[in-house]
Structures are given as C-alpha cells and as structure tokens.
N, C-alpha and C positions, 0 to 999 in steps of 0.2 A: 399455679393457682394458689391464693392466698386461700382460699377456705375449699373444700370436698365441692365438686362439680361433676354433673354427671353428665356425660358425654359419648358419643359413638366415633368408629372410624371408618369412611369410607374413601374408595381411591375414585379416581377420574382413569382415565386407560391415555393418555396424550397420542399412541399409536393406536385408535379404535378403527376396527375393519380388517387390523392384519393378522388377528391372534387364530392360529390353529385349531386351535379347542377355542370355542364358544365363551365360556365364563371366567377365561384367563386373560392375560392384559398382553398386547399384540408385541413384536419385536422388529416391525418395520416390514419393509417388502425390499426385494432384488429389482435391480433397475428395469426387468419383464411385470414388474406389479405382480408377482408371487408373493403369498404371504413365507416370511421367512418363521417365525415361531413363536410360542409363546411361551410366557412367566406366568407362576404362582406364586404368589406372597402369602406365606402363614408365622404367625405369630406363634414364639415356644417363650417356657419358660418366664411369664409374665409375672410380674409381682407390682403390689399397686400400697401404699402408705406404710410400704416395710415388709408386707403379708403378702404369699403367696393364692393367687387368683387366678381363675380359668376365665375362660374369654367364649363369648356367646355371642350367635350371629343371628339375625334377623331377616326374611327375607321378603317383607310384606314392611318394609318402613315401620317395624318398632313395633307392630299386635301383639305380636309373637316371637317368640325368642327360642335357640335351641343351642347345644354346645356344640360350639367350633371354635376355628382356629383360622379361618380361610380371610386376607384384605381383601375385599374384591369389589370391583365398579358396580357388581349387581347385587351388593348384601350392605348392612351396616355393621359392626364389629363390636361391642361391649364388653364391656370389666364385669365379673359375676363373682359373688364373695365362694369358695367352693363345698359348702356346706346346704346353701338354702336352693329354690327352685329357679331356673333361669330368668333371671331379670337384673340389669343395670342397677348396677349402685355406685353411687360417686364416692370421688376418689379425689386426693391431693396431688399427689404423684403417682405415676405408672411407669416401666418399666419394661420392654421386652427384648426378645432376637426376633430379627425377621432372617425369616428360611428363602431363598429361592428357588422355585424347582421350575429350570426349566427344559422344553422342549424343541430342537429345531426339528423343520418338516423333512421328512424325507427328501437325501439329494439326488434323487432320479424323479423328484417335482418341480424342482428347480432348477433354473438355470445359470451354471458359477461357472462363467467363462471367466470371471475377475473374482477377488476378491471382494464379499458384500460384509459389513457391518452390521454385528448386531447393533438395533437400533432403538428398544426399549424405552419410553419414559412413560412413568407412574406418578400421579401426585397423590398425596396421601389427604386426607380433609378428615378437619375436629368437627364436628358434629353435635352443638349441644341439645341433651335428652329435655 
C-alpha cells in the first residue's frame, strides 16, 4: 500500500467439513470419508510500519474486538497499536509468522489401510476495514 489502510484478515477453510475440532480449518478425509484433521493458524511476532503490534480478532464482523492471535474462517484478524484499546488501525506494511498447530484424529478412528495425505488448504483474505 502506498498510503496506511486499514484492513482485516480472514481465511476461507478450502477443506470445510473435514476439520476435527470445529473452529480450525479441516486436513481432508481417508478415502472411508473420515475426517483426517485439523490446522490452526496463529499469528506471532507481528510488526506493522517498522513498530511492534498486537493483533485483535473480532468475532461478530468488526463491533467488537478482543486480543488474539487465532487466522480463522469464523473470526477477522486486525493490527492493534499495543498501548490503546482493541481497535484496528491502519498500517503500510505488516509483518508476521504464521504458527501451525496441528492435530491428526485419532488412528483407531480411522481407516489407514494405505497411505492418506495430509490434504489441507487455507486461503487467507484482505479485508478492507
């Protein structure tokens, strides 16, 4: 961005239906349509026009805001300067690591006569505020 925009980030789940836990983004299913597992993406270590910034999630599209860290298809994600009360403020550039934590399902739920693939995809979406 040429000039401070203020923006959110939220994902799409590309595998929705398969994820284990409810609010994480799915890892495919075993050729029996078992869900094989899920991913969490959180954001560490953010920095946004040079300056270290916490990141606040939303979970009502933008009313209200709170401090987290979690990318996720059911929240929006925001840049928060770390000094004032949770609320978006735009920014030039931004900066993070994405964490993944994930989980496969238990393998006495499944059936791994063969080798299955983790099979995960995430899109990530800008979101302007």
């Amino acid at each position: 961005c040429e000039g401070s925009t203020l923006f959110a980030l939220t994902t799409l789940d590309n595998r929705g239906g398969t994820a284990v836990i409810p609010n994480h983004h799915g890892l495919g299913t075993t050729p029996n349509d078992e869900n094989l597992g899920s991913v969490a993406l959180v954001l560490s270590n953010p920095v946004a026009d040079t300056l270290a910034v916490r990141t606040i999630v939303s979970l009502d599209g933008g009313t209200q805001w709170a401090a987290g860290s979690h990318l996720s298809h059911l929240s929006l994600l925001a840049i928060a300067s770390m000094d004032d009360p949770p609320r978006p403020i735009a920014v030039t550039t931004f900066d993070a690591d994405i964490v993944f934590y994930t989980r496969i399902a238990r393998a006495d739920s499944l059936t791994l006569n063969d080798e299955v693939p983790v099979d995960g995809h995430v899109t990530v979406t800008m979101r302007y505020l």
